[in-house]
C-alpha positions in Angstrom: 28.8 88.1 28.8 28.6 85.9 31.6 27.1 87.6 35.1 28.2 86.5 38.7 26.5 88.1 42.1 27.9 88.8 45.5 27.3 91.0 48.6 30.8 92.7 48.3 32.9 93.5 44.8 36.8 94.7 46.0 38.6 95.8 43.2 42.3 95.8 44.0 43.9 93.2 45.8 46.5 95.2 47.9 47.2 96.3 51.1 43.5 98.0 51.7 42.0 95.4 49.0 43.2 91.7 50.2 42.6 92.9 53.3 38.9 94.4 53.4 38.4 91.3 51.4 39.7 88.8 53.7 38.0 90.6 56.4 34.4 90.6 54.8 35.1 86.8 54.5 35.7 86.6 58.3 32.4 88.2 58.5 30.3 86.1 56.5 30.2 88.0 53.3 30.3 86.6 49.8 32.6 88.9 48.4 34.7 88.9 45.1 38.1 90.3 44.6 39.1 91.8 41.2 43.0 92.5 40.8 44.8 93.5 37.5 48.2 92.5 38.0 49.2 90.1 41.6 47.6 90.1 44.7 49.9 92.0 47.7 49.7 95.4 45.4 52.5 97.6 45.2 53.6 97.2 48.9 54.2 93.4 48.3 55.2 93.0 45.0 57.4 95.7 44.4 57.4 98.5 46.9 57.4 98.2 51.1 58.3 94.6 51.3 61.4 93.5 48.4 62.5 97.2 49.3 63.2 96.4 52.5 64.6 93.0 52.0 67.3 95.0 49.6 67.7 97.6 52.6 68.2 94.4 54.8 70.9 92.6 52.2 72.9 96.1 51.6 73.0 96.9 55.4 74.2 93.9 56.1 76.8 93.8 53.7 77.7 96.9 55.1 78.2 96.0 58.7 80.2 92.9 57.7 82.8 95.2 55.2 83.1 97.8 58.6 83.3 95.3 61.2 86.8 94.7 60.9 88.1 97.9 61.8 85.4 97.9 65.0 84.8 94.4 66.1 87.5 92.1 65.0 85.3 89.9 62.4 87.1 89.9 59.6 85.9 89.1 55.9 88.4 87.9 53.1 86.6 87.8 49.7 83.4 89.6 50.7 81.1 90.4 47.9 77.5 91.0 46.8 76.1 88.4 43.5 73.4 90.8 42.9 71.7 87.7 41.1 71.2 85.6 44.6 70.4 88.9 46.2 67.6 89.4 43.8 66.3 85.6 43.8 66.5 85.9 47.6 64.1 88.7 47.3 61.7 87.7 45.2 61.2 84.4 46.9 59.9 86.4 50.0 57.7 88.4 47.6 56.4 84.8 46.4 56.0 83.5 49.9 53.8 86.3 51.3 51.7 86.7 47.6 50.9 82.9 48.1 49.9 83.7 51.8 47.1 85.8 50.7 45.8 83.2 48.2 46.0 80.7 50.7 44.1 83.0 52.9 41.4 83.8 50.4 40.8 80.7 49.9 40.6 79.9 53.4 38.4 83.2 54.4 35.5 81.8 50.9 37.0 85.3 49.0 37.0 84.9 45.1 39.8 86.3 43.0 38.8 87.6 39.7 42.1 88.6 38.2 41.3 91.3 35.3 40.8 95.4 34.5 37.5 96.5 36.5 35.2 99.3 35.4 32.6 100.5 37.9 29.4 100.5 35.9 26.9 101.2 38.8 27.0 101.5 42.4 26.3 98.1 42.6 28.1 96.4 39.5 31.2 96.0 38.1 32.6 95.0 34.4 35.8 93.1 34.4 37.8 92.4 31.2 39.7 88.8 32.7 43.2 88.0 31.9 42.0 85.5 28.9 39.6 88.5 27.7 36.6 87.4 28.7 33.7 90.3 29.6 32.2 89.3 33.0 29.8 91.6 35.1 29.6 91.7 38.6 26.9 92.9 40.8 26.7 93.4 44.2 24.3 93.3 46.6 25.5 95.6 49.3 28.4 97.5 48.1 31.9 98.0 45.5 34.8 99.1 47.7 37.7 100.9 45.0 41.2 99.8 46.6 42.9 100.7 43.3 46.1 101.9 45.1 48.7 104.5 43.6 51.4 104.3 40.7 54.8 105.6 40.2 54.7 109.1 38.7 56.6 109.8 35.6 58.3 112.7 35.1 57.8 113.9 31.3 61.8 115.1 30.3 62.7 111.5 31.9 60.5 108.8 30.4 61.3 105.5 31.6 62.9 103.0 29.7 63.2 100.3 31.9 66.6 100.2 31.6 68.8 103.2 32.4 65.9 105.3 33.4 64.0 103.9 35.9 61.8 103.7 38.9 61.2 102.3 41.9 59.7 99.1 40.2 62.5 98.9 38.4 64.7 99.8 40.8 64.2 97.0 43.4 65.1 94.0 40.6 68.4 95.6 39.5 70.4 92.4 39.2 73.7 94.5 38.2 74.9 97.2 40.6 75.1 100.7 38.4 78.4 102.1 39.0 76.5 105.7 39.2 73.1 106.2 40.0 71.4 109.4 40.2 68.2 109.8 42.0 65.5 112.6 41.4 63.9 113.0 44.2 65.1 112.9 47.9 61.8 111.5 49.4 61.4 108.7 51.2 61.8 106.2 47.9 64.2 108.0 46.6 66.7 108.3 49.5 65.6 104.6 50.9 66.7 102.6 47.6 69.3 105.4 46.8 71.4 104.0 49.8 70.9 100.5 49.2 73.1 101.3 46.0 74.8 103.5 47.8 76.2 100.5 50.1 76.2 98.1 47.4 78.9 100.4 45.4 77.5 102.7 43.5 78.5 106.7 43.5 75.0 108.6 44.5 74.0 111.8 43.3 70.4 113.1 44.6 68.7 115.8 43.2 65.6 117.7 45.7 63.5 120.3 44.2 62.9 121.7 47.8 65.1 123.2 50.1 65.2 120.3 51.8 65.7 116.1 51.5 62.6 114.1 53.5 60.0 117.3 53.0 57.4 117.4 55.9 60.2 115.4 58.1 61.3 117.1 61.3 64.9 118.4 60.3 66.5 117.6 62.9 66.0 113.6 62.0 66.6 114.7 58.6 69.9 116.2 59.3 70.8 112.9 61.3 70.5 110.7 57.3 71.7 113.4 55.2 75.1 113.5 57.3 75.3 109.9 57.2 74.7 110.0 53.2 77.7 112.8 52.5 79.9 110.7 54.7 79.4 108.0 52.7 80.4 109.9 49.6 76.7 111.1 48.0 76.1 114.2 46.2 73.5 116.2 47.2 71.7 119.1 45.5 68.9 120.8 46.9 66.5 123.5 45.3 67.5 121.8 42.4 65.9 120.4 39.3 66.8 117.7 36.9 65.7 119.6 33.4 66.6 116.9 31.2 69.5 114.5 30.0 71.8 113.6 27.0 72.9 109.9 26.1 76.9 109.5 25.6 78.8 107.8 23.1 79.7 105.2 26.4 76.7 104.6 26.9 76.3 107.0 30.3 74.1 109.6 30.5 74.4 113.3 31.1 72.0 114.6 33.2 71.8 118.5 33.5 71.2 120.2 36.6 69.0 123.3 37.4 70.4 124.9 40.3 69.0 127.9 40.4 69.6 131.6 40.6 70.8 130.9 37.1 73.6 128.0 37.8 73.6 124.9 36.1 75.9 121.4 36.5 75.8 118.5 34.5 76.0 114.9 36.6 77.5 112.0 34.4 75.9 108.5 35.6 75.0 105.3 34.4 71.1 105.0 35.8 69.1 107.4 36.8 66.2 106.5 39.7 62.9 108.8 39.4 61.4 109.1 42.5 59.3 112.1 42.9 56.4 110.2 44.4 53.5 108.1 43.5 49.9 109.4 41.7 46.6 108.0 42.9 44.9 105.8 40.4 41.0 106.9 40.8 40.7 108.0 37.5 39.1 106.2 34.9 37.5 103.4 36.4 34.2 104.5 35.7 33.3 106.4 39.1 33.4 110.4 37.6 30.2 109.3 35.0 28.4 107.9 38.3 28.9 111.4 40.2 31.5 109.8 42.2 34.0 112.4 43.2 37.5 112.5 42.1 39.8 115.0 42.7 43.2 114.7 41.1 42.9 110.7 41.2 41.8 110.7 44.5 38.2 109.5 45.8 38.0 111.1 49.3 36.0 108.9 51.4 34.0 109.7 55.2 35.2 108.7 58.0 33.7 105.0 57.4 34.9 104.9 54.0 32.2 106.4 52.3 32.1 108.1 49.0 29.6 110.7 48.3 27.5 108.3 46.4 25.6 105.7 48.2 27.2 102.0 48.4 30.6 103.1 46.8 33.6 103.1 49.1 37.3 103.6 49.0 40.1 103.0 50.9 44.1 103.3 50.8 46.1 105.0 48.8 43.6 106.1 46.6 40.9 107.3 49.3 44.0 109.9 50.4 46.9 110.7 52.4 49.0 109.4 53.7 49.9 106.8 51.1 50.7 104.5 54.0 50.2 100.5 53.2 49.2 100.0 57.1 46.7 103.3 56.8 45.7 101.4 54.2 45.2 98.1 56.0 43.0 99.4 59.0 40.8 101.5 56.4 40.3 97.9 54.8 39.3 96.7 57.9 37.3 99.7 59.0 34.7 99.6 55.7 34.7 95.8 56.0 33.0 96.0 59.2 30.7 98.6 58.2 29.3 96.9 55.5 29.0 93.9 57.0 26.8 95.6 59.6 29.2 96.4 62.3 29.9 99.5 64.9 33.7 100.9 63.0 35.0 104.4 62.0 38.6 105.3 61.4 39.0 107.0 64.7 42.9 106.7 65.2 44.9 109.2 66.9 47.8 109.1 65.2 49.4 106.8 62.0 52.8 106.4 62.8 55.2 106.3 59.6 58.5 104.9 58.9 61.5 105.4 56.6 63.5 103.2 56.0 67.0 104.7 55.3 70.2 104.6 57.3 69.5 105.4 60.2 65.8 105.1 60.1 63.1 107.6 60.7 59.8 106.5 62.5 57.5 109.2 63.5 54.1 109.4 65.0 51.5 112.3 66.2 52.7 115.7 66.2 56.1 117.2 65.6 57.2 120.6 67.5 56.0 123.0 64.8 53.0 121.2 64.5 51.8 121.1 68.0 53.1 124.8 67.6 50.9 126.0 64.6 48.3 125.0 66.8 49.2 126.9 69.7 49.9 124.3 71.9 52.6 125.0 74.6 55.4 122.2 74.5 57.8 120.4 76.0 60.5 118.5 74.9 62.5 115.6 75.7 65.5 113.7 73.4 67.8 111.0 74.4 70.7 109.6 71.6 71.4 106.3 70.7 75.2 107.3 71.6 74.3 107.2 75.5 72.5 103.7 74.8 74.6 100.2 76.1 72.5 98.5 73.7 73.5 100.8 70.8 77.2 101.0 71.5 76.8 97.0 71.8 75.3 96.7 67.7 77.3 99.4 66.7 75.1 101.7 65.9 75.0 104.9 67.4 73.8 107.7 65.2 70.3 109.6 66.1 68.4 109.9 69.0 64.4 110.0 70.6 62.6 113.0 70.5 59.4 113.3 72.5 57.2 116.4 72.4 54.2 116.7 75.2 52.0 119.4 76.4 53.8 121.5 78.5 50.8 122.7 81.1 49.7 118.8 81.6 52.4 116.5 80.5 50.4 114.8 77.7 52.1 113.0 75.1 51.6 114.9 71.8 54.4 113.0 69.3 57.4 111.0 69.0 60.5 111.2 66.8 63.2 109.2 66.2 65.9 108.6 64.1 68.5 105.6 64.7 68.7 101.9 64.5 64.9 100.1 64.6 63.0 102.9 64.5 60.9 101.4 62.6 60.2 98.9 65.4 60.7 101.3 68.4 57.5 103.3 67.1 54.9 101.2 68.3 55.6 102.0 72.0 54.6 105.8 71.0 52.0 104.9 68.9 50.2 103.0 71.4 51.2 105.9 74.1 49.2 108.1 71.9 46.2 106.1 71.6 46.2 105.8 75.1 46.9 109.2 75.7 49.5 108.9 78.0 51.7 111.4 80.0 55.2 111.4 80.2 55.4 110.0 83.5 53.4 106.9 82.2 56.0 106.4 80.1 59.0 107.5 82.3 57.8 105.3 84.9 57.0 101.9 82.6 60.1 99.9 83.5 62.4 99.1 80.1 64.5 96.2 79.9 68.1 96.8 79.8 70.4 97.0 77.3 67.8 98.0 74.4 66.9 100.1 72.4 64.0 100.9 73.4 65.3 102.3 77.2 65.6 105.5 75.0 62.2 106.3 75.0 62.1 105.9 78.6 65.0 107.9 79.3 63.3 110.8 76.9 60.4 111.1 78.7 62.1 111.5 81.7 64.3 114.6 80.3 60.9 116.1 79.4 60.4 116.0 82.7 63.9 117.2 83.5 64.6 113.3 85.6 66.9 111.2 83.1 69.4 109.4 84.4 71.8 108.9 81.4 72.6 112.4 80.3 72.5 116.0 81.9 69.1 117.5 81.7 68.2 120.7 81.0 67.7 123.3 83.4 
């Protein structure tokens, strides 16, 4: 069995994982990096990034189709080879994977590609890809990035084929003329309307009462709309309780609706997405006294677990599964162990969802600051009164902006509409800074954009926009 040694052992080579690693290498630390499968995790290599290069392709595709009735461009002969879609797609994937190789390398980190098994706080056993035994020990500490996997839902085992998930369901290199999609989360409703704009019929089945849980509703409302238009099915408070195969090949999927109703959806795939399960069991940690609660391993506020020199970060350290949470927590316990002042000490994660519109959040929404007995005020602009937006074509949603009513604090922000997803940061950072409406209100905005909608919605909190009537 051969034996290495090293000041740092990372096991997981995701978002937290590459990047604690690369980290500690920026600080001097020799420090090895164990991954199963590829290096980039879930987020790169089948989740966050060839998700959104499929959102990208289909949204595109869309705008060109629609743009003849709105912008004179007209398209003969427009349509989608699934096949160069999905080469297209996994080149990025290759591209950024080979980044962080080339930046291990660069940064002194090793890459031990193999199964880990945490055998004391300060060594690790991993079985290599050629099934070799090697042990690791380190000298200062072994940081469990493990990440999260897909959760499989017992009645609807996948098969890779015609029930799938969200791995599955970003290298579909045939567009399914029906897809149904358990689960109107974030995953769920994000790849459902890629397919949805690609040409196939959508049918999405919630168990709540709602599609987006924990989502402010009134972004919500702005997506769901826009999916109905575009022909979906939607059934909430609803359960898939299992499926039959047909003669055709489809397959029958019956519907719990409750209250003692029942439908049966005919389709050709059907998408589980009903979240993803933290993968801290079974490593080794539980015989060690590490704790682990439902495959989680909380962690302090530096990454810490409760036993000594045993850390974990992303997914599997807690919510929110977030690959940027993730990130900062890697660099967070790098600098700790390296010696550093660090602490995850953020005020606020922003989050963004990628569907159509998007959804970007970040801080507190109004029943939030609520529950907590905070008195609020409120300011929204739409998209519809933006130049910018009218300009791309894109007018659905608006910027929501919720402050402290006696002192004018920012609190959250909300939006739901083209680039969301980018617009965030500006709140984020307003947050962090804790700044007031009026810092905002009064931070000139370029014009056309986007982003003058933020502006603008900090100014109706404070009952001075320009572009729309404000409130009494």
């Amino acid at each position: 069995m051969a034996k290495r040694t090293c000041d740092v052992v990372v096991i997981g080579g995701g978002p937290a994982g590459y990047v604690c690693s690369i980290r500690l290498g920026q600080l001097k630390q020799k420090v090895i990096c164990v991954e199963k499968e590829e290096v980039g995790g879930v987020c790169l290599n089948w989740g966050c990034v060839p998700s959104k290069a499929l959102i990208a392709a289909s949204h595109t595709y869309e705008k060109v189709k629609d743009s003849g009735a709105t912008m004179g461009i007209l398209a003969e002969g427009l349509k989608v080879d699934s096949n160069k879609m999905q080469d297209w797609k996994e080149g990025i994937v290759k591209k950024l994977t080979g980044g962080i190789r080339g930046l291990f390398k660069g940064n002194g980190v090793e890459l031990v590609m193999g199964d880990a098994r945490v055998t004391s706080p300060r060594t690790v056993e991993v079985k290599t890809r050629e099934g070799a035994v090697e042990t690791i020990e380190a000298t200062k500490a072994v940081v469990v990035a493990t990440g999260s996997s897909t959760i499989e839902l017992p009645t609807f085992k996948f098969d890779g084929k015609q029930i799938i998930g969200a791995r599955e369901a970003v290298s579909l290199r045939q567009v399914p003329k029906r897809m149904l999609v358990i689960g109107g989360g974030v995953i769920g409703l994000e790849l459902g309307m890629v397919y949805q704009k690609l040409g196939s019929d959508i049918t999405v089945v919630e168990a709540t009462a709602s599609l987006l849980p924990g989502v402010d509703p009134d972004l919500t409302a702005v997506v769901e709309k826009k999916l109905l238009k575009h022909g979906a099915k939607v059934f909430k408070s609803a359960k898939a309780s299992g499926y039959e195969k047909n003669a055709d090949g489809s397959i029958a999927v019956k519907l719990d609706l409750g209250g003692g109703k029942y439908d049966t959806v005919v389709c050709d795939t059907v998408l589980v997405a009903v979240g993803m399960r933290p993968n801290g069991a079974g490593l080794g940690l539980e015989e060690l006294g590490v704790k682990v609660e439902r495959g989680y391993v909380p962690a302090d506020h530096v990454g810490r677990t409760n036993v000594d020199g045993i850390y974990a970060i992303g997914d599997v350290s807690g919510q929110p599964m977030l690959a940027h949470k993730a990130s900062k927590e890697g660099e967070v316990v790098a600098e700790v162990i390296a010696g550093h002042k660090a602490a995850k000490d953020w005020v606020a994660i922003p989050a963004a969802i990628f569907t159509d519109p998007e959804i970007a959040v970040a801080g507190l929404s109004e029943a939030q600051a609520k529950e907590k007995g905070i008195e609020i005020r409120v300011g929204k602009f739409p998209f519809a009164a933006l130049g910018r937006a009218m300009a791309v074509h894109e007018t659905d949603g608006f910027f929501k902006v919720v402050a402290d009513k006696k002192t004018n604090e920012l609190l959250g922000v909300h939006i739901v509409g083209p680039e969301a997803s980018d617009l965030i940061s500006e709140g984020a950072l307003a947050l962090e800074m804790h700044a007031f409406l009026e810092d905002i209100g009064l931070t000139i905005h370029p014009h056309p954009t986007l982003g003058e909608g933020m502006m603008e919605a900090a100014m109706n909190g404070l009952g001075h926009a320009i572009h729309i009537m404000n409130r009494s």
